[in-house]
C-alpha angles and dihedrals in degrees: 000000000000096000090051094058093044092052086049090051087049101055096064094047096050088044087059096047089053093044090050097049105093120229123258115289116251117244132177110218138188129218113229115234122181115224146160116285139178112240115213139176130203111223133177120247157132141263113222122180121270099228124014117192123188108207104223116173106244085203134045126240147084122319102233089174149036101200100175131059119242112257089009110126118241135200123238108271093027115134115250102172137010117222121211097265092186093108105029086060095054086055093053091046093052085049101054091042086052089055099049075056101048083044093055103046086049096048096050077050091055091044086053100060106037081063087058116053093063089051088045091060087045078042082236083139132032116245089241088059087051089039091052090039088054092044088061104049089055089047090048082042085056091043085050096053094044085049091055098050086040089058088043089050089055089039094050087047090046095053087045085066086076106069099217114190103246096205137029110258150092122312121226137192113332112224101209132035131217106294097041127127115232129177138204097245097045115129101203115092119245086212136344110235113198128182110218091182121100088017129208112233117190123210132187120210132180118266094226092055098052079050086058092045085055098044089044086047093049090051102050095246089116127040114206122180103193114011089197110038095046113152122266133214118195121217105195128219098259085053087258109134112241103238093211110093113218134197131229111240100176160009114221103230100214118072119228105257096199091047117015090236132128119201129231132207124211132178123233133175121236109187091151090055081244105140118056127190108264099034121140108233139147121242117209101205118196100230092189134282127290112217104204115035135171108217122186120179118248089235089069100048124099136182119234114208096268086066089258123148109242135162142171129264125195107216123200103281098055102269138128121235126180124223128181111226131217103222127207113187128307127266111211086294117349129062122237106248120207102167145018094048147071137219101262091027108140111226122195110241096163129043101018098151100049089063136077128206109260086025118120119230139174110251132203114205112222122176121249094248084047087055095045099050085044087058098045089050092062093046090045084051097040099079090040087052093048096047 
């Protein structure tokens, strides 16, 4: 009878406890999947023109004519500038008076000689007299050659009155005006040409981090195509992202002593005139591709209070379990994981407060790209919802 009435007295006790446990907290996780990834880094740097030309006069004499407007862009053999020719005309047609001259005496020598090598075999003529004959011929050939490059020299100078730009690109200022004297030897430019399109954009990166890409790529961590033709991304100086995709050329091999730096060099179209030399912007340079990542999303990283990444897994049986992450870099919205977690491993990506470590849940298993349109949604909603 007794322990009737103490088993009566202990159903109602063990109905309440049930009914006071709450229930499993509710997570979202994510399975982690390893997977090839770009590997990019963001690095300062400058754009410089591709080609740069200084305009010199390669003859003396006054400028009659401005032939360009200053700023317009020019193509390569366009005229800039006329050069008086007066002169330089007279010369050419001195020259090549001087060469129907030089032709006609060799000629009458040619004609000489040619009468005597039939006397000199009647001995009509002496051999010296053919000799002599034959001496001259060769001496007015000569005249005749000086006379021709000396017609080519006052062709050429009279060609160089007329200031021709020697590359494509963007005048600048011009230095003299119609009217000016200008000579062959001065050292001051008539007017500086540069070609903004394709445009030269310098980076700097560390040293030691060029040493790290090297070792990745020697053991096989990082795949790289082309080491120096990677793809380039540009970050202007107002945050806007440049919409023209550039390539890397080239390494510099000396390392900076002042900053342990080398400086690299991509190439990057500029069809807009967008881009000008001297401007501040920031270069993402593809480094190679990474085969088998371990992406978790940012969402699902916490910090402990060392400062260490850390973040929940839920392992077969329902538990949560913490791990402390090594973190690489991130990647848009997710970090590079290289240590602390597995490939299959579930991370909790929502919920995370409600849950303790040791502590069961029910979770609910979303992809990766689910969990990332889910998350653009919200941000897309977020300034409507605000407004």
């Amino acid at each position: 009878m007794g322990l009737l009435m103490l088993a009566a007295c202990d159903e109602p006790h063990s109905a309440a406890a049930q009914q006071a446990a709450p229930p499993p907290p509710q997570v979202t996780v994510v399975a982690i999947r390893r997977e090839a990834v770009p590997i990019t880094t963001e690095m300062p740097g400058r754009t410089s023109a591709y080609q740069t030309a200084e305009v010199r006069p390669q003859v003396g004499g006054v400028i009659r004519e401005r032939m360009f407007t200053e700023g317009q862009e020019v193509k390569a053999g366009q005229q800039l500038y006329q050069i008086d020719p007066a002169s330089y005309q007279a010369s050419l047609d001195s020259a090549e008076a001087a060469l129907a001259k030089a032709r006609a005496a060799a000629s009458s020598a040619e004609i000489t000689v040619n009468r005597y090598r039939p006397l000199v075999r009647a001995r009509a003529v002496s051999q010296q007299d053919l000799d002599t004959a034959e001496a001259t011929l060769r001496q007015a050939q000569a005249d005749v050659a000086s006379a021709e490059a000396a017609v080519d020299t006052a062709r050429i100078n009279l060609t160089y009155t007329r200031v021709l730009s020697p590359i494509d690109g963007r005048t600048g200022r011009s230095s003299v005006t119609p009217g000016a004297l200008v000579t062959a030897s001065q050292t001051t430019a008539l007017l500086t040409i540069t070609r903004l399109d394709p445009i030269y954009v310098d980076v700097t990166q560390p040293s030691s981090r060029l040493l790290q890409q090297q070792r990745a790529v020697a053991s096989g961590a990082l795949r790289r195509d082309a080491a120096d033709q990677a793809p380039a991304r540009l970050i202007l100086e107002d945050g806007s992202e440049y919409p023209h995709a550039g390539r890397m050329q080239f390494s510099e091999v000396i390392v900076d002593q002042g900053t342990g730096s080398v400086t690299l060099r991509a190439l990057f179209p500029n069809p807009d005139g967008t881009l000008m030399p001297g401007m501040f912007v920031r270069a993402r340079v593809e480094e190679g591709v990474t085969d088998r990542a371990l992406l978790v999303p940012q969402q699902a990283v916490m910090r402990t209070p060392r400062g260490e990444a850390s973040t929940y897994v839920v392992n077969a049986q329902g538990v949560v379990e913490p791990r402390i992450l090594r973190t690489d870099r991130a990647i848009g919205t997710n970090w590079l994981v290289t240590d602390g977690i597995q490939e299959g491993d579930r991370v909790i990506v929502e919920g995370v407060l409600r849950v303790q470590p040791g502590g069961r849940v029910n979770a609910t298993e979303t992809t990766m790209q689910a969990l990332g349109e889910r998350n653009n949604a919200a941000q897309a909603a977020t300034p409507r919802a605000g407004g």
